[in-house]
MMTF fields as JSON, N, C-alpha, C and O atoms, coordinates in Angstrom:
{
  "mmtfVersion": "1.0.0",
  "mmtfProducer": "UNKNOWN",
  "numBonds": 255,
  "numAtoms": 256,
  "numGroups": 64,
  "numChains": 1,
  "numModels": 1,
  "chainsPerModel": [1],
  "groupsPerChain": [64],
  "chainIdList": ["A"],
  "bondAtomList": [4, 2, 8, 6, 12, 10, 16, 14, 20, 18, 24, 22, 28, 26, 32, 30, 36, 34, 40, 38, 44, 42, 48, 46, 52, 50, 56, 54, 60, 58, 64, 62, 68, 66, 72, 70, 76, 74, 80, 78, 84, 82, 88, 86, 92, 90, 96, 94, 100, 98, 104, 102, 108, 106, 112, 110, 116, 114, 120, 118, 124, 122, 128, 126, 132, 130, 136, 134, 140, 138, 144, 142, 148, 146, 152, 150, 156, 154, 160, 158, 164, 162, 168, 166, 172, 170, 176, 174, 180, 178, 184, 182, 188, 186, 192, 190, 196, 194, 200, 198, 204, 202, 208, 206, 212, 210, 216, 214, 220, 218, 224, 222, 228, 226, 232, 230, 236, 234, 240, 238, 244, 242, 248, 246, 252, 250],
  "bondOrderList": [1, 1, 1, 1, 1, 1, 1, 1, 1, 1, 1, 1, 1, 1, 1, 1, 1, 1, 1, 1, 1, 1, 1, 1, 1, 1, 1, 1, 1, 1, 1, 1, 1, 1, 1, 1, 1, 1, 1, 1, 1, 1, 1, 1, 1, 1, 1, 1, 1, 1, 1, 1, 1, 1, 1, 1, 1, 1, 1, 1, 1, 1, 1],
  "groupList": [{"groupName": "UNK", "atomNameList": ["N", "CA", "C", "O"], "elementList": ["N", "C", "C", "O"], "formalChargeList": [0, 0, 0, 0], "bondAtomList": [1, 0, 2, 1, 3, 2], "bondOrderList": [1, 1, 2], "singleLetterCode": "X", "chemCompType": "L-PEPTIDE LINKING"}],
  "groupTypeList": [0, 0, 0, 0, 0, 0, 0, 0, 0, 0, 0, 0, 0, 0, 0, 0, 0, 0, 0, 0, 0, 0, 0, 0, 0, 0, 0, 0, 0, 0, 0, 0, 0, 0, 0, 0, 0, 0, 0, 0, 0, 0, 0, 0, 0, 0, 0, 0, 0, 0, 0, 0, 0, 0, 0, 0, 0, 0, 0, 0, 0, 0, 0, 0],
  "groupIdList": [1, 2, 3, 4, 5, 6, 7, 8, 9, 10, 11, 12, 13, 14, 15, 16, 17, 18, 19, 20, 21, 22, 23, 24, 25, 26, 27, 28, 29, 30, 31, 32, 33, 34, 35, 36, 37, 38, 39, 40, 41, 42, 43, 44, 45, 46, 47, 48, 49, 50, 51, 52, 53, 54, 55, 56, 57, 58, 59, 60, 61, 62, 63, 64],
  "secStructList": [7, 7, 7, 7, 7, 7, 6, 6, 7, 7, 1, 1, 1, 5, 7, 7, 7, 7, 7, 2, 2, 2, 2, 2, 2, 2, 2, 2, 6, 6, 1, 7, 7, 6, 6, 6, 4, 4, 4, 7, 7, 3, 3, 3, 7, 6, 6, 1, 7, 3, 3, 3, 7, 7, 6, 6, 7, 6, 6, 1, 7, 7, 7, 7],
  "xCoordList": [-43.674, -44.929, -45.38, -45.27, -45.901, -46.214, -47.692, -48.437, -48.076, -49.04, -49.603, -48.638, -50.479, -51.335, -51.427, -51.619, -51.272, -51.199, -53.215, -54.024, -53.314, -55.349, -54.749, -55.52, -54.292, -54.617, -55.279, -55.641, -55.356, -56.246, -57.469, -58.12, -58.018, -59.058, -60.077, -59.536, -60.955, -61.763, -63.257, -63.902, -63.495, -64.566, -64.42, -63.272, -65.041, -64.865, -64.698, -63.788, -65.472, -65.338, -65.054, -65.742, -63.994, -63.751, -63.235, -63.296, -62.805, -62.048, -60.985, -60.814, -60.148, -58.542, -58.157, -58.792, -57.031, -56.435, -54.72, -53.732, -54.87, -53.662, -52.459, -53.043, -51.817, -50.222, -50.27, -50.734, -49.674, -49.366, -49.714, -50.63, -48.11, -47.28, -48.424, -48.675, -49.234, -50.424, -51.489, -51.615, -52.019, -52.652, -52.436, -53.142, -50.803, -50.074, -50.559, -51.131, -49.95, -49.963, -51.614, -51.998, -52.238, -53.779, -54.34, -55.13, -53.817, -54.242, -53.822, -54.385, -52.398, -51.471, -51.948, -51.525, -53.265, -53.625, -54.872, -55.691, -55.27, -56.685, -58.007, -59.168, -57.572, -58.422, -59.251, -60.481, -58.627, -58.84, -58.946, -58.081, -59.648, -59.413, -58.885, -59.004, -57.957, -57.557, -58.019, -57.372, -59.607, -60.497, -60.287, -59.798, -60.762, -61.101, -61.067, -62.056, -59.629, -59.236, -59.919, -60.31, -59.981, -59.929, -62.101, -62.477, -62.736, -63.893, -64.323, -65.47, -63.029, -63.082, -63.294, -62.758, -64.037, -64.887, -63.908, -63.976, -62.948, -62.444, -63.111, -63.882, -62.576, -62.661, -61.874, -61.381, -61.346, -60.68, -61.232, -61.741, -61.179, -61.29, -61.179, -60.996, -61.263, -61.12, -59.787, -59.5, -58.773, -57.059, -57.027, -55.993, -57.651, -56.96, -56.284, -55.116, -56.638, -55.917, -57.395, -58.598, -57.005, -58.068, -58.867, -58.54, -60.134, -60.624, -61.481, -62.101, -61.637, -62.828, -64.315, -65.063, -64.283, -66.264, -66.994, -66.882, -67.825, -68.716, -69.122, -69.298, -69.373, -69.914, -71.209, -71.802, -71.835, -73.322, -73.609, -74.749, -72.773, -72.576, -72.224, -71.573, -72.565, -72.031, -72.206, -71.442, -73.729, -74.131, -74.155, -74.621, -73.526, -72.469, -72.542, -72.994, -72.0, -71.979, -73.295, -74.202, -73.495, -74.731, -75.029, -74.233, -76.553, -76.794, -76.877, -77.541, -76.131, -75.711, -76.733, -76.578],
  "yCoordList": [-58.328, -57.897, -56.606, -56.283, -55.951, -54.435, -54.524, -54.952, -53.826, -53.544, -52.464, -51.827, -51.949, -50.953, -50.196, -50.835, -48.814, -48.501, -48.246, -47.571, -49.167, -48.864, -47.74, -46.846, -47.466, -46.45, -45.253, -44.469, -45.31, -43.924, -43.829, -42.798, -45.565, -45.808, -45.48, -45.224, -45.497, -45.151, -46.179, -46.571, -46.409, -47.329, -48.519, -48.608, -49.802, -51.44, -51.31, -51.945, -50.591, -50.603, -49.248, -48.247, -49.303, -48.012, -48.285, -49.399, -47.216, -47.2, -46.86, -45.764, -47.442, -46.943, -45.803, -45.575, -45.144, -44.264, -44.599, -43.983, -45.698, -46.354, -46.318, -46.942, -46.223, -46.26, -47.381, -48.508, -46.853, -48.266, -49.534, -50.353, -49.222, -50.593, -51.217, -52.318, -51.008, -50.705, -51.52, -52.633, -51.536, -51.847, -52.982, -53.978, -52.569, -54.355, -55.607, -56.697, -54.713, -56.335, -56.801, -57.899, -55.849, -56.265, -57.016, -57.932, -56.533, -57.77, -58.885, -59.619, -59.133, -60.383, -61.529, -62.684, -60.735, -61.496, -61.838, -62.256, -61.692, -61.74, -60.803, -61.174, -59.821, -58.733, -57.977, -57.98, -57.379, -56.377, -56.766, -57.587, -56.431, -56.3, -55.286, -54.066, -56.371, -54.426, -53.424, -52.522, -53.824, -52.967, -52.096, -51.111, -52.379, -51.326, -50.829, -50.38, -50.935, -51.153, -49.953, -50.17, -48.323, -47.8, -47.832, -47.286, -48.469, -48.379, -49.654, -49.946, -50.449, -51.699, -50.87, -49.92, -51.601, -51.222, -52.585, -53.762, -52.021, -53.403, -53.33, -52.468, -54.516, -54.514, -55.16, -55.95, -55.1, -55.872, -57.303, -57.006, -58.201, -59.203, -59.069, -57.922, -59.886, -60.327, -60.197, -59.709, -60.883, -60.933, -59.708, -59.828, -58.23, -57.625, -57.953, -57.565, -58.503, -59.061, -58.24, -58.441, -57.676, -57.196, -57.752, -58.212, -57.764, -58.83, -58.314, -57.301, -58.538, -58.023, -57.654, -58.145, -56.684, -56.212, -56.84, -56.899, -57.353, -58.162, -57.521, -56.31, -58.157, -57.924, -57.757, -57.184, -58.174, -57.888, -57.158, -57.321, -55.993, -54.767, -53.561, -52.681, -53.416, -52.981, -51.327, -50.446, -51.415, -49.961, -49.145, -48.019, -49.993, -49.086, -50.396, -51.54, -49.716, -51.053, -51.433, -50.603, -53.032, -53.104, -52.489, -52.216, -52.344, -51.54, -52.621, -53.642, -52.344, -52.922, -53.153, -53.606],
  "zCoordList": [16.553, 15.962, 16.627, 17.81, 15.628, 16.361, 16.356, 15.474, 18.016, 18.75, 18.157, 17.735, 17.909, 18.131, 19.607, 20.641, 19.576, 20.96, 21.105, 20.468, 22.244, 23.125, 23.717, 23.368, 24.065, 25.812, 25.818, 26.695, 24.504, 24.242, 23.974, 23.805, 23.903, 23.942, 25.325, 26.401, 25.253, 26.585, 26.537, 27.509, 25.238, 25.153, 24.876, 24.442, 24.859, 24.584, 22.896, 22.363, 22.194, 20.822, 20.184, 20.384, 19.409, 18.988, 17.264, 16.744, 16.642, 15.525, 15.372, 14.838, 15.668, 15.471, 14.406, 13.376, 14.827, 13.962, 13.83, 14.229, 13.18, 12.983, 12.172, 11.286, 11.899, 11.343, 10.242, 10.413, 8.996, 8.053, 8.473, 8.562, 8.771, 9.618, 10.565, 10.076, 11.706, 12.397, 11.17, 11.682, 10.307, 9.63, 9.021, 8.864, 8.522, 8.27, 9.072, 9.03, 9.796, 11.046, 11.426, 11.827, 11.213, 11.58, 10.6, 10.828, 9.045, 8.106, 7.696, 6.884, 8.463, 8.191, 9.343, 9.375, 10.605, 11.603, 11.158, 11.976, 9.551, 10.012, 10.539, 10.71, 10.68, 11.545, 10.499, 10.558, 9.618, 8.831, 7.144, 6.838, 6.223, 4.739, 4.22, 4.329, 3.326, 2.853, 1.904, 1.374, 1.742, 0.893, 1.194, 0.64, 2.538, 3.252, 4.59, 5.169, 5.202, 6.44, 7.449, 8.596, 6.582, 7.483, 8.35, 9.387, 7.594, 8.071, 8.852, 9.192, 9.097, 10.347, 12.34, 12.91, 12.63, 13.634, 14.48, 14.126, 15.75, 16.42, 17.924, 18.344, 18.633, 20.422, 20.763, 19.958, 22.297, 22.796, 23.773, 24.853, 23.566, 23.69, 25.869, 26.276, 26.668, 27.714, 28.321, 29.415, 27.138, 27.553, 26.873, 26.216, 26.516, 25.706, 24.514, 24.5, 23.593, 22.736, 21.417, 21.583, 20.651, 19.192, 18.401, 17.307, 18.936, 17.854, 16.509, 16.835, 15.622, 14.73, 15.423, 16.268, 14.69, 14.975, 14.108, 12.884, 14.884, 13.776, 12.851, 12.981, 11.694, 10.355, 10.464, 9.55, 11.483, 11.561, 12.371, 12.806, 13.0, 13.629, 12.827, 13.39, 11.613, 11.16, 10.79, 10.396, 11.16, 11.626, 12.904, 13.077, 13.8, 14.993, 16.327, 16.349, 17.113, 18.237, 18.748, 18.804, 19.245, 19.815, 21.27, 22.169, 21.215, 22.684, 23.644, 23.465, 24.745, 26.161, 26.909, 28.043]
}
């Protein structure tokens, strides 16, 4: 299964600039719709692992 490369991430929540294939795999996990993949908002979870941005975040990340 193909990863998405983070490392270029710098913040907890960002928007990927992802690859097809990259997109595949994010909607075969669940992550993403494919309405409309490219305006999915993700984070990384604790183990690093991608999780969805909430749906009720949807006008940018919450303040810390």
């Amino acid at each position: 299964m193909a990863t998405p490369n983070l490392s270029e991430f710098s913040t907890t929540w960002f928007r990927p600039k992802l690859s097809a294939k990259d997109l595949a795999t994010l909607e075969r996990n669940g992550l993403i719709e494919r309405r409309n993949p490219k305006s999915a908002l993700f984070r990384l979870s604790a183990k690093g692992e991608i999780v969805k941005y909430s749906e009720s975040y949807r006008k940018g990340p919450p303040s810390a």
